[in-house]
PyMOL CGO cylinders between C-alpha atoms (Angstrom):
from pymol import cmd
from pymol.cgo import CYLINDER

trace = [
    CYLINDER, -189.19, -53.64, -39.35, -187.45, -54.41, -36.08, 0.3, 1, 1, 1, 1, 1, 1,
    CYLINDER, -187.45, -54.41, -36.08, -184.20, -52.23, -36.45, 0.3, 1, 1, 1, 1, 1, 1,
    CYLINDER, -184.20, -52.23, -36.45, -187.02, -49.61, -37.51, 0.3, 1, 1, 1, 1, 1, 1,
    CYLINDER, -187.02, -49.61, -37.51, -188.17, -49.51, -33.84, 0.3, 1, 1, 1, 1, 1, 1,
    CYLINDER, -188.17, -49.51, -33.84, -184.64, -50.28, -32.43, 0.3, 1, 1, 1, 1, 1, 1,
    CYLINDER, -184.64, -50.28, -32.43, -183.38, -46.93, -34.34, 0.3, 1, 1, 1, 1, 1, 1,
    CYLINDER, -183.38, -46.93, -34.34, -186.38, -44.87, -32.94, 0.3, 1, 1, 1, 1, 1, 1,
    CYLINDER, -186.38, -44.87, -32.94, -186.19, -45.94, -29.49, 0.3, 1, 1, 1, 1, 1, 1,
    CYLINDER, -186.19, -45.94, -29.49, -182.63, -44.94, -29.65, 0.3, 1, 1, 1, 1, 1, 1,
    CYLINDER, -182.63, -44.94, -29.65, -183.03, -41.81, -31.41, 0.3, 1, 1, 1, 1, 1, 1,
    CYLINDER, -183.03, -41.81, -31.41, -185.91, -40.50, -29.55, 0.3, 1, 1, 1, 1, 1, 1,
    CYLINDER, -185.91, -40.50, -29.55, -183.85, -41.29, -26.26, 0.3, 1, 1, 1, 1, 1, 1,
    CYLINDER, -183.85, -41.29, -26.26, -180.58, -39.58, -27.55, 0.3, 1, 1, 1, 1, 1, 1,
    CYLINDER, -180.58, -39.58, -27.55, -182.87, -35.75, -28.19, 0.3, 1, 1, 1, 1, 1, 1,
    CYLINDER, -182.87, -35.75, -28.19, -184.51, -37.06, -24.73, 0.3, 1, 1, 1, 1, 1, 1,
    CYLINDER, -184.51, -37.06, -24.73, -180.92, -37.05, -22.81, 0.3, 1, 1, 1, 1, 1, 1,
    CYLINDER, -180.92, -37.05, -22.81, -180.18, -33.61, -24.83, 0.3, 1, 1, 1, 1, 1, 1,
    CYLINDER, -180.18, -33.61, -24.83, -182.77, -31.97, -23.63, 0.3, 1, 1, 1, 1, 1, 1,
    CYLINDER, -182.77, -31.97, -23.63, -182.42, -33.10, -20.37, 0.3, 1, 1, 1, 1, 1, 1,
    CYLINDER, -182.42, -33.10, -20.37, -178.99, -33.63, -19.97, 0.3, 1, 1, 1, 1, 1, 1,
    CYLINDER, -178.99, -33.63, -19.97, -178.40, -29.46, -19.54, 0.3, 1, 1, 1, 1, 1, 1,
    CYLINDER, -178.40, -29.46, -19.54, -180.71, -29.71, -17.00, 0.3, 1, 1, 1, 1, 1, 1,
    CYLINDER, -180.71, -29.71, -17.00, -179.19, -32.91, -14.86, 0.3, 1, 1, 1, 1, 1, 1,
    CYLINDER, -179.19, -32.91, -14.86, -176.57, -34.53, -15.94, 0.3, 1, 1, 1, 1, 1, 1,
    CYLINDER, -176.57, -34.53, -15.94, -177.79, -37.87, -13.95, 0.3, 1, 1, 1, 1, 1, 1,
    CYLINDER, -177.79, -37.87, -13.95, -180.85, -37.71, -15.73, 0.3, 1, 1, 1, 1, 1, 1,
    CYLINDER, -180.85, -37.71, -15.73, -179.51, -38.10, -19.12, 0.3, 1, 1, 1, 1, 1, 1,
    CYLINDER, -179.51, -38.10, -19.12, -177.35, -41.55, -17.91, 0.3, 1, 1, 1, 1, 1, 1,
    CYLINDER, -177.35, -41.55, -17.91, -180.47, -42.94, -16.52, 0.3, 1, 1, 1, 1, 1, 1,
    CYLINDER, -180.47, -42.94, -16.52, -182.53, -42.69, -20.20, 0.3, 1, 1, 1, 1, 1, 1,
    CYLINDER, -182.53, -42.69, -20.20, -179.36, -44.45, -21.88, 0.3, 1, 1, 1, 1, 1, 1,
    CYLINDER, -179.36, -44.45, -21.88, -179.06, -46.73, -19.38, 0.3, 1, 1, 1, 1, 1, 1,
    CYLINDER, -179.06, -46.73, -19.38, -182.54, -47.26, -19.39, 0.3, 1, 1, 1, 1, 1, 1,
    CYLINDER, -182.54, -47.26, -19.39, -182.80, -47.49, -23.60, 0.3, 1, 1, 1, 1, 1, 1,
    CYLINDER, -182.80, -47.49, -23.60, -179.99, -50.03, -23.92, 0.3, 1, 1, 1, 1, 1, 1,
    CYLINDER, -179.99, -50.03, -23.92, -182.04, -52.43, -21.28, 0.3, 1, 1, 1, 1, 1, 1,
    CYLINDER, -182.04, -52.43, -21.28, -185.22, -51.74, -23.49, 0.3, 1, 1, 1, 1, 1, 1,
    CYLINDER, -185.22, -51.74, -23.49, -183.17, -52.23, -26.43, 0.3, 1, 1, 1, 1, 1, 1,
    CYLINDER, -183.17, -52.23, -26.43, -181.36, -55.76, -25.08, 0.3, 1, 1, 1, 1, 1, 1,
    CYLINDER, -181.36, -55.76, -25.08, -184.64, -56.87, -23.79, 0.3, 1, 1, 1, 1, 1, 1,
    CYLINDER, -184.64, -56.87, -23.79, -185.99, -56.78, -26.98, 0.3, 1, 1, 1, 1, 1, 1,
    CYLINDER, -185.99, -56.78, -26.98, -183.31, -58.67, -28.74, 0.3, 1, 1, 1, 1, 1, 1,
    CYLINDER, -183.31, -58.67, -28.74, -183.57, -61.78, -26.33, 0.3, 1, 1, 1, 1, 1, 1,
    CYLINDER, -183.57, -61.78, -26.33, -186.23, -62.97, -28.14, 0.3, 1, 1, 1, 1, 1, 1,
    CYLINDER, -186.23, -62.97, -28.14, -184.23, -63.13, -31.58, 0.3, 1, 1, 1, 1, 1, 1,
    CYLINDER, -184.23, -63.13, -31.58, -181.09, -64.34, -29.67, 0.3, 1, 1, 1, 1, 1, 1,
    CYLINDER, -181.09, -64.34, -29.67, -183.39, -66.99, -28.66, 0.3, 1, 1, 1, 1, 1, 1,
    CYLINDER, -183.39, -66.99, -28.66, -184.55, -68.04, -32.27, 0.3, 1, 1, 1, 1, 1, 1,
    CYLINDER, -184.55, -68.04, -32.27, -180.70, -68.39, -32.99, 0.3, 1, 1, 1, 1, 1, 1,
    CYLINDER, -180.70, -68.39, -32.99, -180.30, -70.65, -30.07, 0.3, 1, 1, 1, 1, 1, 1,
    CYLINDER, -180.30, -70.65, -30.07, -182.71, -73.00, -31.19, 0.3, 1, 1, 1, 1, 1, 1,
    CYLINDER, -182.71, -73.00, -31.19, -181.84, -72.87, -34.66, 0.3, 1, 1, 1, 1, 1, 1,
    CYLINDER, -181.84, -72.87, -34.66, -177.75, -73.97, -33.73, 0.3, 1, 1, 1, 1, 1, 1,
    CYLINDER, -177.75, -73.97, -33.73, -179.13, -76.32, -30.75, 0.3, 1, 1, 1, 1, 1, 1,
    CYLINDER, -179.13, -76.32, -30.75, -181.12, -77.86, -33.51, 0.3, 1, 1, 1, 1, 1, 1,
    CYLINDER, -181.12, -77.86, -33.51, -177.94, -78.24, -36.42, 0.3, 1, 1, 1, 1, 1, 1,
    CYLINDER, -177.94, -78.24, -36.42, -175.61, -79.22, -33.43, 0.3, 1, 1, 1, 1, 1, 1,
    CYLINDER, -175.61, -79.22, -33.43, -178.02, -82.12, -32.43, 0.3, 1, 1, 1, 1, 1, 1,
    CYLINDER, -178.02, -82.12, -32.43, -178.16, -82.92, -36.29, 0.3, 1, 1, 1, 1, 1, 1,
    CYLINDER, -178.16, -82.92, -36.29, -174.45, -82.99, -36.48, 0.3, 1, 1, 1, 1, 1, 1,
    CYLINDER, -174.45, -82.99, -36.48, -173.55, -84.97, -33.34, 0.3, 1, 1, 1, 1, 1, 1,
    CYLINDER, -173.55, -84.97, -33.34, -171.21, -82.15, -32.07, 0.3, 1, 1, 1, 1, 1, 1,
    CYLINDER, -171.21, -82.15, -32.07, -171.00, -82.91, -28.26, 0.3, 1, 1, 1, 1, 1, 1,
    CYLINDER, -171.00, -82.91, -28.26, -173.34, -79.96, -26.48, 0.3, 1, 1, 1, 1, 1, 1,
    CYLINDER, -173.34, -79.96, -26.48, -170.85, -79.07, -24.24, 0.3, 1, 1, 1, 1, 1, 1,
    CYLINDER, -170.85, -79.07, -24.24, -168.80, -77.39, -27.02, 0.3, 1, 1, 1, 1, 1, 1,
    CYLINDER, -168.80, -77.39, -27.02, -172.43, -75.48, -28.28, 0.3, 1, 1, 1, 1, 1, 1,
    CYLINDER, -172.43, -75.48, -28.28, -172.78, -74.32, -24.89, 0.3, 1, 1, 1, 1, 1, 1,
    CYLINDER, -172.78, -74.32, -24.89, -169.54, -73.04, -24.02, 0.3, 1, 1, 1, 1, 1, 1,
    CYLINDER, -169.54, -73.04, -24.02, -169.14, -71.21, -27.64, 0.3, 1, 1, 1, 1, 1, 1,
    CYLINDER, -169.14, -71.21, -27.64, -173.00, -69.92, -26.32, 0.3, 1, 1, 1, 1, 1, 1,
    CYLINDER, -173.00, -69.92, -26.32, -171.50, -68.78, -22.89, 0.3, 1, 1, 1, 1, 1, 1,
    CYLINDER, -171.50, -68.78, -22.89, -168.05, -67.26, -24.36, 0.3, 1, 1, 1, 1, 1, 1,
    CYLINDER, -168.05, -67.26, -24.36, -170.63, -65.13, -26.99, 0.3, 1, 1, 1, 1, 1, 1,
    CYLINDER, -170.63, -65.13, -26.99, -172.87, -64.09, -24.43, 0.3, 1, 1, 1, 1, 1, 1,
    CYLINDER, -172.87, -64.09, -24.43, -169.97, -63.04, -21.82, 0.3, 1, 1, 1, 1, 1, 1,
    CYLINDER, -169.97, -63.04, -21.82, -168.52, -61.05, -25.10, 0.3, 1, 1, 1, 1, 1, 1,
    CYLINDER, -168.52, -61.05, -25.10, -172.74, -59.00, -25.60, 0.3, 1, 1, 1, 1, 1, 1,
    CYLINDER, -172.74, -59.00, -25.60, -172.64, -58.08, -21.73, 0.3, 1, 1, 1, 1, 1, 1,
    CYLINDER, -172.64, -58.08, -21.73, -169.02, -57.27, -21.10, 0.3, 1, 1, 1, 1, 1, 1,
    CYLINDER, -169.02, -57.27, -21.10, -169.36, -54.73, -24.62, 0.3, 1, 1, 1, 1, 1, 1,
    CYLINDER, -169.36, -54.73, -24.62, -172.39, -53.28, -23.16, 0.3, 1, 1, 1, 1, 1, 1,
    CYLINDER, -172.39, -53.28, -23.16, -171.43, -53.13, -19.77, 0.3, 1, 1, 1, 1, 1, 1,
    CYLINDER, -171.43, -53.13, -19.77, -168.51, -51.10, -20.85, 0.3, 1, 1, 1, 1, 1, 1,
    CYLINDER, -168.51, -51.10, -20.85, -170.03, -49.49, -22.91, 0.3, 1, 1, 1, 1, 1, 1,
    CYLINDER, -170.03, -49.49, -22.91, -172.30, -47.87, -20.37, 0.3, 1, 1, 1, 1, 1, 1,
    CYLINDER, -172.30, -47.87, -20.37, -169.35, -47.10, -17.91, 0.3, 1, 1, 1, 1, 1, 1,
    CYLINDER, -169.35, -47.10, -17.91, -167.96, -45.72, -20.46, 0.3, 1, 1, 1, 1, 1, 1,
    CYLINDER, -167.96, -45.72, -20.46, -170.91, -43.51, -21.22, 0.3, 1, 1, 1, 1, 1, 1,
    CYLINDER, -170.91, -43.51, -21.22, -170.51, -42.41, -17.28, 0.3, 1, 1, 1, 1, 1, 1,
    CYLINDER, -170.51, -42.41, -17.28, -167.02, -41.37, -18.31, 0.3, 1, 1, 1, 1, 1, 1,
    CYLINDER, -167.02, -41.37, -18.31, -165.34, -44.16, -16.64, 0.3, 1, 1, 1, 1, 1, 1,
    CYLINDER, -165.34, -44.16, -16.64, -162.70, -45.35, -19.31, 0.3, 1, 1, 1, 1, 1, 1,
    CYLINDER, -162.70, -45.35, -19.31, -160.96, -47.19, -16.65, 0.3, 1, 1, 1, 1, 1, 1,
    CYLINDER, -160.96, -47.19, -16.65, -163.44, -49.13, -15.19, 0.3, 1, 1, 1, 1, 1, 1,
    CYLINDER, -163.44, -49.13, -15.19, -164.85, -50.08, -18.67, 0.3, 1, 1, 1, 1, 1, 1,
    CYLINDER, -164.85, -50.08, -18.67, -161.61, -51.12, -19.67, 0.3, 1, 1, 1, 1, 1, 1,
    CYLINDER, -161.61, -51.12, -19.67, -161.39, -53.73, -16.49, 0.3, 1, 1, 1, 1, 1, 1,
    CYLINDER, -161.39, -53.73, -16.49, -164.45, -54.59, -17.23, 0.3, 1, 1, 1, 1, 1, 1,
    CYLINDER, -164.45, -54.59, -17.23, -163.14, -55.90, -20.89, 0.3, 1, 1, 1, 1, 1, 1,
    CYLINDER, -163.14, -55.90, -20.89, -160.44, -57.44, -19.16, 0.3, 1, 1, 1, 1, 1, 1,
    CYLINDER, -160.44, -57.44, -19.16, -162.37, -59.39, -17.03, 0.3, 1, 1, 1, 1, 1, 1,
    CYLINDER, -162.37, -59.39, -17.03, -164.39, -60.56, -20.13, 0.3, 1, 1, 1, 1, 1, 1,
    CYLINDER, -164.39, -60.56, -20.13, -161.33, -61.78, -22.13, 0.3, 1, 1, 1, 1, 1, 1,
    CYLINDER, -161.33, -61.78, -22.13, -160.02, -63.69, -18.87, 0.3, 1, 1, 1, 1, 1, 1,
    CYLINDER, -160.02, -63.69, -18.87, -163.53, -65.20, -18.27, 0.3, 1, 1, 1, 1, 1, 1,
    CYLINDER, -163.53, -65.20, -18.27, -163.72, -66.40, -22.59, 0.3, 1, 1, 1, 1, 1, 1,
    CYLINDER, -163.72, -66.40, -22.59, -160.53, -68.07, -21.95, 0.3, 1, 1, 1, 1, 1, 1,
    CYLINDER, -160.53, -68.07, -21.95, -161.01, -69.77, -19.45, 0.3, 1, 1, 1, 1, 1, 1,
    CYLINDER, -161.01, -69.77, -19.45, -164.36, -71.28, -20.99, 0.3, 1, 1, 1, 1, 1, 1,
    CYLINDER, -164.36, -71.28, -20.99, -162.21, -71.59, -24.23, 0.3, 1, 1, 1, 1, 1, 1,
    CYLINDER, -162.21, -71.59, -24.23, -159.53, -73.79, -22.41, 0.3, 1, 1, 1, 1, 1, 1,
    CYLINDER, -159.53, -73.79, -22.41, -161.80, -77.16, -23.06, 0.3, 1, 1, 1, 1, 1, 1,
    CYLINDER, -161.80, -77.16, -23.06, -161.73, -76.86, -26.08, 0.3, 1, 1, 1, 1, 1, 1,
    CYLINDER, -161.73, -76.86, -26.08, -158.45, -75.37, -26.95, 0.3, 1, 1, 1, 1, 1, 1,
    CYLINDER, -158.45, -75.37, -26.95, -157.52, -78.86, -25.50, 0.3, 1, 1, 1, 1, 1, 1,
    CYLINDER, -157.52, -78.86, -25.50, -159.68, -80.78, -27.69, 0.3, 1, 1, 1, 1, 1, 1,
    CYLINDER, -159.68, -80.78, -27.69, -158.53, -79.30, -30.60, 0.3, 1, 1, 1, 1, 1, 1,
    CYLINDER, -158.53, -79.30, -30.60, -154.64, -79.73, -30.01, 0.3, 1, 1, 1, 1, 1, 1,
    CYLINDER, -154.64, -79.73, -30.01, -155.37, -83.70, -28.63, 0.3, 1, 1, 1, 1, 1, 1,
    CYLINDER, -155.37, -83.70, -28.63, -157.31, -83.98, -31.89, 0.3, 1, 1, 1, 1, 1, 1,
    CYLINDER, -157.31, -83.98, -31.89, -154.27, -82.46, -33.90, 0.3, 1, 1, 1, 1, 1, 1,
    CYLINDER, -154.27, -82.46, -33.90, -151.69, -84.49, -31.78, 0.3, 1, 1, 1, 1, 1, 1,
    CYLINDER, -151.69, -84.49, -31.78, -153.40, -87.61, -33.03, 0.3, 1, 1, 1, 1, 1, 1,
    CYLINDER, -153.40, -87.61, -33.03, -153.16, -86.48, -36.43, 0.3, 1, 1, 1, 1, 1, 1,
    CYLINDER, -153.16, -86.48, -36.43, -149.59, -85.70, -36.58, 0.3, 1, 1, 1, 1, 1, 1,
    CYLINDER, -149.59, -85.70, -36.58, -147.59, -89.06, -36.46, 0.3, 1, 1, 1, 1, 1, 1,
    CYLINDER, -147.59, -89.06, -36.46, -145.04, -89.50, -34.14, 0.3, 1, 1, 1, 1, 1, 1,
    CYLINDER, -145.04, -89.50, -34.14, -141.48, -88.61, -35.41, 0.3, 1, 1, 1, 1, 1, 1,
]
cmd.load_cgo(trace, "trace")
């Protein structure tokens, strides 16, 4: 029944900025703007309950936390930098929201670079020596 109330909220906003948007333009940026927070802040609480859920099979696995939290950190750096862009780009500001994706993909690889290294140490050890 969540995505019930997600879907309302966001079509109730969208004939909100319609209406309004003839009137001032501003207006209409500040209701999206304002529905996607609502909308985010509502998710936290599930994003939460998947958190705890791969915290939990992580510590049952013995993978090393770090990894968990920097695969945590690269996803959440991916859900801002796509809705940060995605409201630039609702301003009309293509350009910005495309240095704004940039940034993310710089940002996830430089989180990813730990264990990029990992991964070809772990495959260097596998390989024997020729």
């Amino acid at each position: 029944m969540d995505i019930i109330q997600v879907v309302g909220l966001g079509l109730i906003a969208t004939v909100l900025i319609l209406i309004v948007k003839e009137q001032k333009a501003a207006a209409g940026f500040f209701i999206a703007v304002f529905t996607g927070i609502v909308i985010f802040l509502f998710l936290i609480g599930k994003i939460s309950e998947v958190i705890a859920v791969l915290e939990r099979l992580a510590a049952q696995s013995n993978v090393n936390m770090v990894f968990l939290q920097t695969i945590l950190k690269i996803i959440g750096i991916a859900y801002i930098v796509e809705f940060g862009a995605q409201v630039v780009r609702d301003a009309g500001q293509e350009a910005i929201a495309s240095k704004i994706e940039l940034a993310g993909k710089v940002l996830i690889m430089v989180l990813a670079i730990p264990i990029i290294t990992v991964i070809v140490e772990t495959v260097m050890k596998l390989v024997p020596a020729s």
